[in-house]
C-alpha positions in Angstrom: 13.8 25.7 -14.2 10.0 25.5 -15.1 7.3 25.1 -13.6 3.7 23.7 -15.0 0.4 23.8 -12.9 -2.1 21.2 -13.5 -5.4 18.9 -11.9 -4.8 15.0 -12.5 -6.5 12.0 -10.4 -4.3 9.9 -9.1 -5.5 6.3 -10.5 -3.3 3.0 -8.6 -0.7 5.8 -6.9 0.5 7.0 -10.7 -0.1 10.7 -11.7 0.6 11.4 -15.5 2.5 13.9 -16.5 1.6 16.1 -19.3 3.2 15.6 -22.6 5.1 19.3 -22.1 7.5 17.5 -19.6 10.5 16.1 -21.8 11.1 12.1 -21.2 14.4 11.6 -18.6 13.9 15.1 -17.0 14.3 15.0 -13.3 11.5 16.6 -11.8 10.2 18.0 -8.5 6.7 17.2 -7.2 4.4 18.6 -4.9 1.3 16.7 -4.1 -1.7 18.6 -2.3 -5.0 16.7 -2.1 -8.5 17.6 -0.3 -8.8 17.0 3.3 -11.7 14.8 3.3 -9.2 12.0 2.1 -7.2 12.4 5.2 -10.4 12.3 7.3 -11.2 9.0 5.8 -8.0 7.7 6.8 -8.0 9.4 10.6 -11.8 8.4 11.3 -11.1 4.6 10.2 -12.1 2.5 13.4 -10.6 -0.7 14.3 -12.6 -4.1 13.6 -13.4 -6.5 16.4 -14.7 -9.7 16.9 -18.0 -10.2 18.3 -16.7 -11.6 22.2 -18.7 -14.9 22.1 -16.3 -15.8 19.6 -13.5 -15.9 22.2 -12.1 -19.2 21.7 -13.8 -21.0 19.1 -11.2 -21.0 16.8 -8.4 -23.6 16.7 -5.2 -23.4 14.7 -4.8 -27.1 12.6 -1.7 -26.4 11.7 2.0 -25.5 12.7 2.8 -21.7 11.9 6.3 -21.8 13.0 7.1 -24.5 11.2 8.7 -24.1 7.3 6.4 -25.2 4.3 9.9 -26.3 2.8 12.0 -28.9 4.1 15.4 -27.8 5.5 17.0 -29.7 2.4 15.5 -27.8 -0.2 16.7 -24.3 1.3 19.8 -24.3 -0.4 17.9 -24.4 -3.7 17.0 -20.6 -2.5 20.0 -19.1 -2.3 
């Protein structure tokens, strides 16, 4: 087994391997990052709406009811 050290960023959750890694090689990873990530993520408060808003808002449609009708389901399957 080998092993290779090496810094990437991580850009849309995809870390690139360098070109030293032959193609269909199974590999083991380890990801370490900073911990000011993790407090970013720990720290996040939850949103709420202001309380005057308590009511003003009415649904205008039905939410439970299907956007298809029951004779086109069988075109899903």
């Amino acid at each position: 087994m080998y092993a290779i050290e090496f810094e990437t960023v991580v850009r849309d959750h995809l870390i690139r391997l360098p070109n030293d890694v032959p193609e269909d090689c199974p590999v083991k990873v380890l990801v370490l990052y900073e911990t000011p990530f993790k407090k970013m993520v720990v720290n996040k408060k939850k949103r709420k709406p202001h309380p005057m808003l308590k009511g003003t808002v009415k649904s205008a449609a039905d939410l439970m009811s299907s956007a298809l009708p029951s004779k086109d389901w069988a075109m899903l399957k």
